[in-house]
mmCIF file of the C-alpha atoms, coordinates in Angstrom:
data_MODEL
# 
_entry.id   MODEL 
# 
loop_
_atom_site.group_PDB 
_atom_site.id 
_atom_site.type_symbol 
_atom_site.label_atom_id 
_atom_site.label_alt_id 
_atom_site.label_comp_id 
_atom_site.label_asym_id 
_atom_site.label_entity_id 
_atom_site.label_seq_id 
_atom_site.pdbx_PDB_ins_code 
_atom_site.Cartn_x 
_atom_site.Cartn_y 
_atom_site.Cartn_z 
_atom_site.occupancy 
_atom_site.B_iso_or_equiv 
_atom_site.pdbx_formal_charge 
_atom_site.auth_seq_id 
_atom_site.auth_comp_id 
_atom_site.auth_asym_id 
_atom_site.auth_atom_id 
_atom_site.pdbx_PDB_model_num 
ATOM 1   C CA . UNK A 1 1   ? 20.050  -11.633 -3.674  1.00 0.00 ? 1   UNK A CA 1 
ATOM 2   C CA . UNK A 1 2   ? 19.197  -8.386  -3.560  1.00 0.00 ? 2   UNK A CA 1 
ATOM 3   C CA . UNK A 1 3   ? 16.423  -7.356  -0.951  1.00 0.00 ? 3   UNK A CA 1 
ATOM 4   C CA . UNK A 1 4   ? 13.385  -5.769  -2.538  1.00 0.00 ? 4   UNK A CA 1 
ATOM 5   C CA . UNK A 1 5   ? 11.997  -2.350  -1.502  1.00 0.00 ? 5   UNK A CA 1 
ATOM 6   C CA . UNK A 1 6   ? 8.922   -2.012  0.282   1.00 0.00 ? 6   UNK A CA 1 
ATOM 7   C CA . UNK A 1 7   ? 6.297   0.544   -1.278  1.00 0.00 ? 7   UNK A CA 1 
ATOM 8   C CA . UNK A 1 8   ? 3.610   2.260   0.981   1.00 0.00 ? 8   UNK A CA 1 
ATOM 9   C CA . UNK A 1 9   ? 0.538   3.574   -0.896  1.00 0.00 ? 9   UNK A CA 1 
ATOM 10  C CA . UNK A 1 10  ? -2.072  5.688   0.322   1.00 0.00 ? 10  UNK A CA 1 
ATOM 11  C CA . UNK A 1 11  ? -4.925  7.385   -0.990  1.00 0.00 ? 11  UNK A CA 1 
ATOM 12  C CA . UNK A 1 12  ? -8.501  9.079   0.327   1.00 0.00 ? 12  UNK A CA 1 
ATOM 13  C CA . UNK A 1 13  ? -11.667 6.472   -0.959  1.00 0.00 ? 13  UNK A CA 1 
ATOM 14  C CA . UNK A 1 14  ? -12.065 7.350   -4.583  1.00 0.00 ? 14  UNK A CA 1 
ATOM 15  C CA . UNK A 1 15  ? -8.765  8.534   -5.797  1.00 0.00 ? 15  UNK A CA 1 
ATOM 16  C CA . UNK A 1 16  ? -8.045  5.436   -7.606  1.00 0.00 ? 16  UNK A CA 1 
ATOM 17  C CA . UNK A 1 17  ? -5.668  3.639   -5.795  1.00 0.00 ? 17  UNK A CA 1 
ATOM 18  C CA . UNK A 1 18  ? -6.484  0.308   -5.874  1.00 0.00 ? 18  UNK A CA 1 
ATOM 19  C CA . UNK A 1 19  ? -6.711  0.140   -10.084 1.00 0.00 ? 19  UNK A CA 1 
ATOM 20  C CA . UNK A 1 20  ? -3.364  2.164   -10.124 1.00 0.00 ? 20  UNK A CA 1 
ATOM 21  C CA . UNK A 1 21  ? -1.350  -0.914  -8.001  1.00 0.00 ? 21  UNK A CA 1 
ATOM 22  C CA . UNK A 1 22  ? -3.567  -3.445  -9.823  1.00 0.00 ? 22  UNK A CA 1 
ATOM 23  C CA . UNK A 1 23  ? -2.184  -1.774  -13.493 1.00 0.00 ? 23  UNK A CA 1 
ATOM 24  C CA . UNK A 1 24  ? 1.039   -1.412  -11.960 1.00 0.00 ? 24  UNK A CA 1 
ATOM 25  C CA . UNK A 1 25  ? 1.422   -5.494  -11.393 1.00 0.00 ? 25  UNK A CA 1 
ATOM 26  C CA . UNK A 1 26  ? 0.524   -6.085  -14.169 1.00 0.00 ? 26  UNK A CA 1 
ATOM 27  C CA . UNK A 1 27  ? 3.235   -3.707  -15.830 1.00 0.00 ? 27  UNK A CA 1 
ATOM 28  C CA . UNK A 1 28  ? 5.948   -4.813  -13.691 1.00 0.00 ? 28  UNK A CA 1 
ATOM 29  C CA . UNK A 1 29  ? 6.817   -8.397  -12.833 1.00 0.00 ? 29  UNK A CA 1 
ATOM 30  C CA . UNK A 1 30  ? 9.219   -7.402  -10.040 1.00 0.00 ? 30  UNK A CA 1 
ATOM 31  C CA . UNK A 1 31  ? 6.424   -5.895  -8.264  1.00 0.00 ? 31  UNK A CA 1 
ATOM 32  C CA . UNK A 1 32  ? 3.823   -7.723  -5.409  1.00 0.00 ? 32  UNK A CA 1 
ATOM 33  C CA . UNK A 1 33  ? 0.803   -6.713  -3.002  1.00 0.00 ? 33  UNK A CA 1 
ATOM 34  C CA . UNK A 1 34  ? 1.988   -7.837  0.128   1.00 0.00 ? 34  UNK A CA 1 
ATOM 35  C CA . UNK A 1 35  ? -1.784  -10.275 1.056   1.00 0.00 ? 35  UNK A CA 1 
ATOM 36  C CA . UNK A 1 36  ? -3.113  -8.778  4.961   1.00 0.00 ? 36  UNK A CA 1 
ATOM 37  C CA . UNK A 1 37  ? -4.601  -10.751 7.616   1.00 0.00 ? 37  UNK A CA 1 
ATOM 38  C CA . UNK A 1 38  ? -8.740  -10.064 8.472   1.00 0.00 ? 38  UNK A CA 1 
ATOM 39  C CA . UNK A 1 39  ? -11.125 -10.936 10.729  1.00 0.00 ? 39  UNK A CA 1 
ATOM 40  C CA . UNK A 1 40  ? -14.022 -10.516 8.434   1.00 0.00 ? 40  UNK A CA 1 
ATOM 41  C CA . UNK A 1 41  ? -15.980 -12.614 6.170   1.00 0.00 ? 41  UNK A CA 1 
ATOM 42  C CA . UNK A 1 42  ? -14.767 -13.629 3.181   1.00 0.00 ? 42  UNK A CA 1 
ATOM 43  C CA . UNK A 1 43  ? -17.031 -11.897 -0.092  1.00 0.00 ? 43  UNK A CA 1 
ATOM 44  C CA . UNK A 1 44  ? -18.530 -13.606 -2.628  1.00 0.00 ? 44  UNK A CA 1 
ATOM 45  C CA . UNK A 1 45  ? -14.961 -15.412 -4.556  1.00 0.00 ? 45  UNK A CA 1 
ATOM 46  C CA . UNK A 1 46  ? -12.901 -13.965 -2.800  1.00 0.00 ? 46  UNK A CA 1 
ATOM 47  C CA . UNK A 1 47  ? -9.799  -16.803 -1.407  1.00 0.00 ? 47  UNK A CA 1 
ATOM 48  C CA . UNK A 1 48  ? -7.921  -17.275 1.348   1.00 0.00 ? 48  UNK A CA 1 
ATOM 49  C CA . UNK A 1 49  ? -4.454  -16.072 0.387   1.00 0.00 ? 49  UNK A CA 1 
ATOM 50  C CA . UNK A 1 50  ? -4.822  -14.352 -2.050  1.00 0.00 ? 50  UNK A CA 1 
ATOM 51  C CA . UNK A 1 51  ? -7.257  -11.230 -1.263  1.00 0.00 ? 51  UNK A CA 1 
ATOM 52  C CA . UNK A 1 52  ? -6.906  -11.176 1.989   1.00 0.00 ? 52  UNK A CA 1 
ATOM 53  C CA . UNK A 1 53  ? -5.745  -14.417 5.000   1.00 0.00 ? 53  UNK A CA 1 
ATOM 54  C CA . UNK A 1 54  ? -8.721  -15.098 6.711   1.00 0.00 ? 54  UNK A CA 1 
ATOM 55  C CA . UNK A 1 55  ? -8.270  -15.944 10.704  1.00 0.00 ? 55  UNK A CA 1 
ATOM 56  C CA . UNK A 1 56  ? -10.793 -15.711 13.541  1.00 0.00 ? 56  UNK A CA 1 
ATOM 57  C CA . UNK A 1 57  ? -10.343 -12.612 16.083  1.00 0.00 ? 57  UNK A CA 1 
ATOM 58  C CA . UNK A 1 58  ? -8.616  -15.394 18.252  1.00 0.00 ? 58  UNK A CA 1 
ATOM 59  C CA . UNK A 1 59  ? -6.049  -15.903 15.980  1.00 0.00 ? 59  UNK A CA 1 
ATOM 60  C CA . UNK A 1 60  ? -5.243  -12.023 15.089  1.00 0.00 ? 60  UNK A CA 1 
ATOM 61  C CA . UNK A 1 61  ? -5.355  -11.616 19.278  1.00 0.00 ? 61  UNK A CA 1 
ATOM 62  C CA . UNK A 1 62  ? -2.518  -14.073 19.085  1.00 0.00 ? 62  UNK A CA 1 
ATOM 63  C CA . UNK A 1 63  ? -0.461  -12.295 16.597  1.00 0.00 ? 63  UNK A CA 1 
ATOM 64  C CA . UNK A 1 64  ? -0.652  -9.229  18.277  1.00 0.00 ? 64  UNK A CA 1 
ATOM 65  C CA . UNK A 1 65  ? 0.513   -10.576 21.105  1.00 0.00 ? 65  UNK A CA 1 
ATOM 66  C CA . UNK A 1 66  ? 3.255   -12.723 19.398  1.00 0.00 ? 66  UNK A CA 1 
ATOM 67  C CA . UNK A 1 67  ? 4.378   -9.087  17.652  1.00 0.00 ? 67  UNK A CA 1 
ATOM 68  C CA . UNK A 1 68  ? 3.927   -10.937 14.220  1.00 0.00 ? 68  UNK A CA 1 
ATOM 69  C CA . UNK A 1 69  ? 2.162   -7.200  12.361  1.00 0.00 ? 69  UNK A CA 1 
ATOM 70  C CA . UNK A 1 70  ? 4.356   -4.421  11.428  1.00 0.00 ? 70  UNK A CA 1 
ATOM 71  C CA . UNK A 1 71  ? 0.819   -2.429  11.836  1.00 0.00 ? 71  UNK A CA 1 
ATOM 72  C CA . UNK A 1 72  ? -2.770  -3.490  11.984  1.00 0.00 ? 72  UNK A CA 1 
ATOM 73  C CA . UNK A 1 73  ? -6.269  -1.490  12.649  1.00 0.00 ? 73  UNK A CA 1 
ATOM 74  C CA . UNK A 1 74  ? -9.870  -1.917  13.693  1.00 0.00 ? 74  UNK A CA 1 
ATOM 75  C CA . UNK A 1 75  ? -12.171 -1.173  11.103  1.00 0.00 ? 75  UNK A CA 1 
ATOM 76  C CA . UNK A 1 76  ? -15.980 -1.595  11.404  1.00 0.00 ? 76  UNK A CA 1 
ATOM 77  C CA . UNK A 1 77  ? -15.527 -3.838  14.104  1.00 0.00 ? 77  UNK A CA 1 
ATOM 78  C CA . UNK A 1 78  ? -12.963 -5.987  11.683  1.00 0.00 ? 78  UNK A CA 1 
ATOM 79  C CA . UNK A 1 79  ? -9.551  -6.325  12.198  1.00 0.00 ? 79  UNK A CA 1 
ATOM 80  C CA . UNK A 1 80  ? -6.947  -5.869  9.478   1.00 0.00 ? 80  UNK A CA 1 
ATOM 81  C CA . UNK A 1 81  ? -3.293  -6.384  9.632   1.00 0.00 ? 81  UNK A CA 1 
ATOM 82  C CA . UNK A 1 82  ? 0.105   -6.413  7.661   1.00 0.00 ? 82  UNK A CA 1 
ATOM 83  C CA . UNK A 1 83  ? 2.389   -9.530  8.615   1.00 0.00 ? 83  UNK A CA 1 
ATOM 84  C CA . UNK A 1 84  ? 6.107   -9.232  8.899   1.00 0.00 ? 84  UNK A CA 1 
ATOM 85  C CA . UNK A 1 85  ? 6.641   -12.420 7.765   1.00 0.00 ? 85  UNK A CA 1 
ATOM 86  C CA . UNK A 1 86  ? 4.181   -11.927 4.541   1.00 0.00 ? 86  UNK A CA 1 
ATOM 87  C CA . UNK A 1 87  ? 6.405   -9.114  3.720   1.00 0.00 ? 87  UNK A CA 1 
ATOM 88  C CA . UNK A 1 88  ? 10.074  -9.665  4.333   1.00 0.00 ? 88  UNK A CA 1 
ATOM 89  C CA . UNK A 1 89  ? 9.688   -13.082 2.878   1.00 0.00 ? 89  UNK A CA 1 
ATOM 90  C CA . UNK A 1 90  ? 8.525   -11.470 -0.358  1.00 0.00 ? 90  UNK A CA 1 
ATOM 91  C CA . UNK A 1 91  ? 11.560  -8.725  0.208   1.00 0.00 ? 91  UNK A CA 1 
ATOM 92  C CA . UNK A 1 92  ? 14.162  -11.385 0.524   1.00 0.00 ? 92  UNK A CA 1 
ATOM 93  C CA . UNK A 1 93  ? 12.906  -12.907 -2.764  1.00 0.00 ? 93  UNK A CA 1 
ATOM 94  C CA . UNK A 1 94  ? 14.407  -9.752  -4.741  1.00 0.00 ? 94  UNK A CA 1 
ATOM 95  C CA . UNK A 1 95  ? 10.523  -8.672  -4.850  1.00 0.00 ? 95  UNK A CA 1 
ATOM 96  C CA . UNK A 1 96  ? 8.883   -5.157  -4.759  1.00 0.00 ? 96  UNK A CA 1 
ATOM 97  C CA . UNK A 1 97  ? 6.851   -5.240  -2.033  1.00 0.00 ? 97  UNK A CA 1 
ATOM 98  C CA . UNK A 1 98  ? 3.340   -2.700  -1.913  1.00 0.00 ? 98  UNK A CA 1 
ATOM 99  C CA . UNK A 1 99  ? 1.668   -1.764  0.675   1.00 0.00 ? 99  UNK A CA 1 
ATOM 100 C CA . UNK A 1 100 ? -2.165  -0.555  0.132   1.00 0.00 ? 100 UNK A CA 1 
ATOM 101 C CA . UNK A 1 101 ? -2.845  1.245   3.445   1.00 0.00 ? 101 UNK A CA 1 
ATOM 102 C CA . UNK A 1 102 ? -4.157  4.010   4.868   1.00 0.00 ? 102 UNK A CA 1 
ATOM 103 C CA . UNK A 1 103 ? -2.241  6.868   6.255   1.00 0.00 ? 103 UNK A CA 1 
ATOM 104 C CA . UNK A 1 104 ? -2.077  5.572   9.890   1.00 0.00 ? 104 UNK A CA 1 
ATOM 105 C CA . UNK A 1 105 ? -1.179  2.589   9.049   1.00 0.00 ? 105 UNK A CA 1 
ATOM 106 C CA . UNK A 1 106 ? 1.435   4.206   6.888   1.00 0.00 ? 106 UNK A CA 1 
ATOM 107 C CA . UNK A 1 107 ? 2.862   5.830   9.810   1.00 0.00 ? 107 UNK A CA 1 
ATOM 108 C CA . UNK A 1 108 ? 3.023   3.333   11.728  1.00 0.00 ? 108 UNK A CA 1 
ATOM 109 C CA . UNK A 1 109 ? 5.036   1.241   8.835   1.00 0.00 ? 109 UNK A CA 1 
ATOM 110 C CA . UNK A 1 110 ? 7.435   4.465   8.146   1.00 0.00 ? 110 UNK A CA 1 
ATOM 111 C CA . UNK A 1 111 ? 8.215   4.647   11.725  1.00 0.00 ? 111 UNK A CA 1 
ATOM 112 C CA . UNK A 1 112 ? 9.389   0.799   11.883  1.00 0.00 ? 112 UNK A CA 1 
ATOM 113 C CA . UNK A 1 113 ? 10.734  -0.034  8.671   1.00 0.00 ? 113 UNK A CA 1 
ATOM 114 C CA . UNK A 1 114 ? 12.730  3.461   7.727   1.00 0.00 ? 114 UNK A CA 1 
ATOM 115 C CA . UNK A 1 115 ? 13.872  2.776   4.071   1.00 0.00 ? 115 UNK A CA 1 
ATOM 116 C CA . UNK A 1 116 ? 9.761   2.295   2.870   1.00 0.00 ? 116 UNK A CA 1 
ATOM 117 C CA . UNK A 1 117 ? 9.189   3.971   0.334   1.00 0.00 ? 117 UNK A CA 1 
ATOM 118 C CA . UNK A 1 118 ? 5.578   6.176   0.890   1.00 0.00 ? 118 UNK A CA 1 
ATOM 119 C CA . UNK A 1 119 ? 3.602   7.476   -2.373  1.00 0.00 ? 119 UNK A CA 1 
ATOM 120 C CA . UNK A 1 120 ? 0.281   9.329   -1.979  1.00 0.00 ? 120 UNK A CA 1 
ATOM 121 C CA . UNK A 1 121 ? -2.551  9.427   -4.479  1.00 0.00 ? 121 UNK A CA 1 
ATOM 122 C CA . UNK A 1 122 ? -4.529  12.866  -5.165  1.00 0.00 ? 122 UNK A CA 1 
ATOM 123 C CA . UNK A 1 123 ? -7.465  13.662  -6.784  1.00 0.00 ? 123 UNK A CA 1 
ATOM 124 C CA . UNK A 1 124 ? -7.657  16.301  -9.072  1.00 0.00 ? 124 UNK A CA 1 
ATOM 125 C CA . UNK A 1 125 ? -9.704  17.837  -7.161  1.00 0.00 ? 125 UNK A CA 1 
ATOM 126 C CA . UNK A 1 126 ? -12.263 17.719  -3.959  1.00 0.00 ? 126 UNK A CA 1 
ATOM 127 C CA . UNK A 1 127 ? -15.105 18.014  -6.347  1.00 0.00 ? 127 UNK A CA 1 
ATOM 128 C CA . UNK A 1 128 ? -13.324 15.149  -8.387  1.00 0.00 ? 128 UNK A CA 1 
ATOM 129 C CA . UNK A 1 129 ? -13.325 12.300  -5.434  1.00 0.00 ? 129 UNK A CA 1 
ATOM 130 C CA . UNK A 1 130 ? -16.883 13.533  -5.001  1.00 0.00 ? 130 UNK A CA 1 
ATOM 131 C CA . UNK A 1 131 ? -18.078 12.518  -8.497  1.00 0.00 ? 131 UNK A CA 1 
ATOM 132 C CA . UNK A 1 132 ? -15.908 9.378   -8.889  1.00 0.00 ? 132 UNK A CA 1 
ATOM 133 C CA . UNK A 1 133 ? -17.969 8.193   -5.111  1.00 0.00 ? 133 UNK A CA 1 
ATOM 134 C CA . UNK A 1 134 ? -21.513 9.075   -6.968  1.00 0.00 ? 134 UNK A CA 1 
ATOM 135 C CA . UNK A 1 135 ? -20.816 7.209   -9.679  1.00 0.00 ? 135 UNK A CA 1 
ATOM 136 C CA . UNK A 1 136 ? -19.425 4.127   -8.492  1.00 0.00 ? 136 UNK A CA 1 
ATOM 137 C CA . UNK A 1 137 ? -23.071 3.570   -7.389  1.00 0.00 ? 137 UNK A CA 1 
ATOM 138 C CA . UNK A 1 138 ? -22.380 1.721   -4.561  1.00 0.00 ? 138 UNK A CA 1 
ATOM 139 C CA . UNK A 1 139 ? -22.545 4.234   -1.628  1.00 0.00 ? 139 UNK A CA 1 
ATOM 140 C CA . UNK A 1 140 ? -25.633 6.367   -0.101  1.00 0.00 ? 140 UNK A CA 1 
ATOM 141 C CA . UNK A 1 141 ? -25.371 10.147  -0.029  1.00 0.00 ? 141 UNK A CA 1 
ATOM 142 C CA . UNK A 1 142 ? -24.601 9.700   4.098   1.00 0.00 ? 142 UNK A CA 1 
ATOM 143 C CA . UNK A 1 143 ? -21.672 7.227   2.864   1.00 0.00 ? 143 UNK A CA 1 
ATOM 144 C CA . UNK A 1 144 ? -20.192 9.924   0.414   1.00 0.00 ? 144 UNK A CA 1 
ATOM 145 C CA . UNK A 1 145 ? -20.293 12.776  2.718   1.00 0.00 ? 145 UNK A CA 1 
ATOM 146 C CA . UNK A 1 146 ? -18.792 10.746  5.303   1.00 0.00 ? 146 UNK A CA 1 
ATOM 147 C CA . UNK A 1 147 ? -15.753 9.294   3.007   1.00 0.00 ? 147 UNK A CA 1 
ATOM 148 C CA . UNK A 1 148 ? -15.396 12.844  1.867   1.00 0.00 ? 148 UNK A CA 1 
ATOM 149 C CA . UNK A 1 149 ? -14.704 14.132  5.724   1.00 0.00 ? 149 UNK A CA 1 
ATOM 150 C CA . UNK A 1 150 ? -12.303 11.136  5.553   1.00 0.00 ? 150 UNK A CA 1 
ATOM 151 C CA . UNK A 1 151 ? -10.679 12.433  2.242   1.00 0.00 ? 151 UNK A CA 1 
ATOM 152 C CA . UNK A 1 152 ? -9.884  15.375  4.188   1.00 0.00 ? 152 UNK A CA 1 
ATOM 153 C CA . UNK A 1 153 ? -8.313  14.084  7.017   1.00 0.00 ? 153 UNK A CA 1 
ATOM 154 C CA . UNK A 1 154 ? -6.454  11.513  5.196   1.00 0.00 ? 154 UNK A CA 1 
ATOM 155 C CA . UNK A 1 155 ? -5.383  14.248  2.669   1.00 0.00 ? 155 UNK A CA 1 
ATOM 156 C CA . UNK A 1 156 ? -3.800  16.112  5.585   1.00 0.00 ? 156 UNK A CA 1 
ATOM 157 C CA . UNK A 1 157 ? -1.303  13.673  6.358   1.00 0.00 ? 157 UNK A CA 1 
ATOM 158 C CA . UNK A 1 158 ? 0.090   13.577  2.283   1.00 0.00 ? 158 UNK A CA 1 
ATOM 159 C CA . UNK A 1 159 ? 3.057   15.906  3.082   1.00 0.00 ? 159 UNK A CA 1 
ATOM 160 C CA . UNK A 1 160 ? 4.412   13.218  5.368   1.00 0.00 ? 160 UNK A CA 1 
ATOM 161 C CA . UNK A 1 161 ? 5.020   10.759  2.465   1.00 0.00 ? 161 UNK A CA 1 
ATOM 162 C CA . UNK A 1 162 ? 7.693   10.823  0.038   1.00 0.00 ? 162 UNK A CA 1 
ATOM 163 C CA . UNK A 1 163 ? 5.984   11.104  -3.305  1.00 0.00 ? 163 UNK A CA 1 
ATOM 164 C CA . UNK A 1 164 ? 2.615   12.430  -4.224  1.00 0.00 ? 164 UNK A CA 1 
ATOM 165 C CA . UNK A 1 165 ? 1.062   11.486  -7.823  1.00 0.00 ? 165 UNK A CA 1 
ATOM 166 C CA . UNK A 1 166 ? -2.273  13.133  -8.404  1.00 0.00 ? 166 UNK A CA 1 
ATOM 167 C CA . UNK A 1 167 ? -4.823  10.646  -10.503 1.00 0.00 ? 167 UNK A CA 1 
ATOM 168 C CA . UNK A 1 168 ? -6.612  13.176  -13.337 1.00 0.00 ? 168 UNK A CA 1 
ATOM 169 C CA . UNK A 1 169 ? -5.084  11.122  -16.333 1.00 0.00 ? 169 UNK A CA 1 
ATOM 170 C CA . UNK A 1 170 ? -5.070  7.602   -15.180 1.00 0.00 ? 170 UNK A CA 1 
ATOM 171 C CA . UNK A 1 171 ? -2.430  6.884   -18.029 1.00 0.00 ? 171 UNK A CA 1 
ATOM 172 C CA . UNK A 1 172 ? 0.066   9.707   -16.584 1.00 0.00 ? 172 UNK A CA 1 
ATOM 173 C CA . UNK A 1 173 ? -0.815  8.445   -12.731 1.00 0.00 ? 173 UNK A CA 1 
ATOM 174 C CA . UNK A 1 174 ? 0.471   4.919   -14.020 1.00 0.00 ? 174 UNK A CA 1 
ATOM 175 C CA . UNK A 1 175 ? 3.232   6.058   -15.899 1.00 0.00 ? 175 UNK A CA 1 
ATOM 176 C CA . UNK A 1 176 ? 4.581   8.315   -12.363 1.00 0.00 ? 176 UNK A CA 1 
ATOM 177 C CA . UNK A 1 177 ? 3.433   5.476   -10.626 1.00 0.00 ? 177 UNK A CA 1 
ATOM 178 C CA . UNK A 1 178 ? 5.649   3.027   -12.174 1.00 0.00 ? 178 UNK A CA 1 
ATOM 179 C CA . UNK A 1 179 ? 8.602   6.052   -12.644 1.00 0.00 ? 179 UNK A CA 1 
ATOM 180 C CA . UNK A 1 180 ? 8.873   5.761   -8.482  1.00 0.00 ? 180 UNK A CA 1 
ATOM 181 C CA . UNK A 1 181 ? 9.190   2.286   -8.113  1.00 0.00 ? 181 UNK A CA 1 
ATOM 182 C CA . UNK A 1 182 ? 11.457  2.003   -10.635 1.00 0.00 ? 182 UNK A CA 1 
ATOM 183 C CA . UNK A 1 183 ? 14.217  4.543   -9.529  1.00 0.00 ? 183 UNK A CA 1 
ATOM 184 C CA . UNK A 1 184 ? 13.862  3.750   -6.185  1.00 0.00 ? 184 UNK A CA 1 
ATOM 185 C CA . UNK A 1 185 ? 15.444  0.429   -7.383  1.00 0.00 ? 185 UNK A CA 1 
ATOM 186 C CA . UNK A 1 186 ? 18.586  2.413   -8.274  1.00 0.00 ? 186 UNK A CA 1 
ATOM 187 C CA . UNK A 1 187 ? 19.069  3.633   -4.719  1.00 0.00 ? 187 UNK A CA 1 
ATOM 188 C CA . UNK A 1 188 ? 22.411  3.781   -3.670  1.00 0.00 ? 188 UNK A CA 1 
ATOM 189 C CA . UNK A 1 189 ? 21.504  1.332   -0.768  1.00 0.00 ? 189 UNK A CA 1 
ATOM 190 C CA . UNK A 1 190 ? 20.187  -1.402  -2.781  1.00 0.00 ? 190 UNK A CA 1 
ATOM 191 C CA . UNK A 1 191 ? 22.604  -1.400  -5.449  1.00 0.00 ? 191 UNK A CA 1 
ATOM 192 C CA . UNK A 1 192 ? 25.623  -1.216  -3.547  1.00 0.00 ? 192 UNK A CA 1 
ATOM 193 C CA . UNK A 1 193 ? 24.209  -4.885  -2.102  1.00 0.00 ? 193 UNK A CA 1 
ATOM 194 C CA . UNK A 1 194 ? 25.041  -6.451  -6.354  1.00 0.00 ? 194 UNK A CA 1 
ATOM 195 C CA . UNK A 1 195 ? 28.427  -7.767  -6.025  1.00 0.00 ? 195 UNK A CA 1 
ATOM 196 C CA . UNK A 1 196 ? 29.438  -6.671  -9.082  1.00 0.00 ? 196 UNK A CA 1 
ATOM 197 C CA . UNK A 1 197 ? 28.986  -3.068  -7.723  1.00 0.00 ? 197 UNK A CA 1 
ATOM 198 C CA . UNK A 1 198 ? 30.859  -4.097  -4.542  1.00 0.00 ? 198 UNK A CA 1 
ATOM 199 C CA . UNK A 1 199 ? 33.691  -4.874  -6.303  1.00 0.00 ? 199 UNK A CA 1 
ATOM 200 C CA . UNK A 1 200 ? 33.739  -2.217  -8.505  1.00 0.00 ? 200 UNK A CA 1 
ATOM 201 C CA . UNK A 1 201 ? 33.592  0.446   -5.776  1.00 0.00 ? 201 UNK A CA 1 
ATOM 202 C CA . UNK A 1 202 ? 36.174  -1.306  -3.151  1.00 0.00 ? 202 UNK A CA 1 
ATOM 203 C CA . UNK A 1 203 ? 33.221  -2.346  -0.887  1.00 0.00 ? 203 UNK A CA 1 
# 
């Protein structure tokens, strides 16, 4: 079977990442969200599994330890990481594997697993993140300013990653979105593993 690619995508709080991957599984049945460990508190429905796995800070010390993340982070005094296993499991199934992540974490990925494929998500603009935070409704003035110092930072590390897609027309974000991940699948590398191809090129 032929390995699936694994898809790293990054965006500043407010660009609309998380409803781009969401619309993109449910455009593409090759494609998965690889499901990260936690140490925090499950919300209100959410299920073990399948937002997030939920282990005690015990556990996630042990899987440091036992080298089981390809990257994991402290945030807000919560630990969040991305299991090997989780992903090349899904990988080995033929799947897409994505990645939502921030930028370190993307580096840190990139730097281990060297045929990811990394995607970036833009605003439109500065002034654009800044009205999509206001009106989500859910975050103090404080909150916003501090997310948009964030943007900035995070924004400065998009020239590292292979593709950006800036989000003005969440229809044409989508339809790039899905444009990547597709043609990646015609990579040289991973179609040269189809025996069919094999045989037709001497391999």
């Amino acid at each position: 079977m032929i390995q699936g690619q694994l898809i790293l995508v990054s965006a500043p709080s407010g660009a609309g990442k998380t409803s781009l991957v969401s619309a993109a599984l449910e455009s593409d049945s090759d494609l998965v969200v690889a499901v990260s460990h936690t140490t925090r508190e499950p919300r209100v429905g959410e299920q073990n599994g399948v937002e997030y796995h939920f282990v005690d800070h015990e556990n996630f010390a042990q899987m440091i330890a036992a080298e089981e993340f390809l990257e994991h982070a402290e945030v807000f005094d919560n630990r969040y990481g991305t299991s090997r296993a989780e992903v090349s499991g899904k990988r080995e199934n033929g799947q897409d594997v994505i990645l939502e992540i921030d930028w370190q974490g993307a580096a840190q990925i990139r730097a281990l697993v060297p045929d990811a494929v990394s995607i970036f998500i833009l605003p439109p603009s500065t002034q654009a993140l800044e009205n999509r935070l206001v009106s989500r409704g859910q975050n103090s003035e404080e909150s916003i300013q501090r997310r948009l110092g964030e943007a900035s930072l995070e924004m400065a590390s998009a020239v590292d990653f292979d593709y950006l897609i800036v989000n003005d027309s969440f229809d044409t974000a989508l339809s790039q979105l899905l444009c990547v991940m597709k043609t990646g699948r015609q990579a040289t590398a991973i179609q040269t593993q189809r025996p069919e191809i094999k045989s037709l090129l001497g391999l």
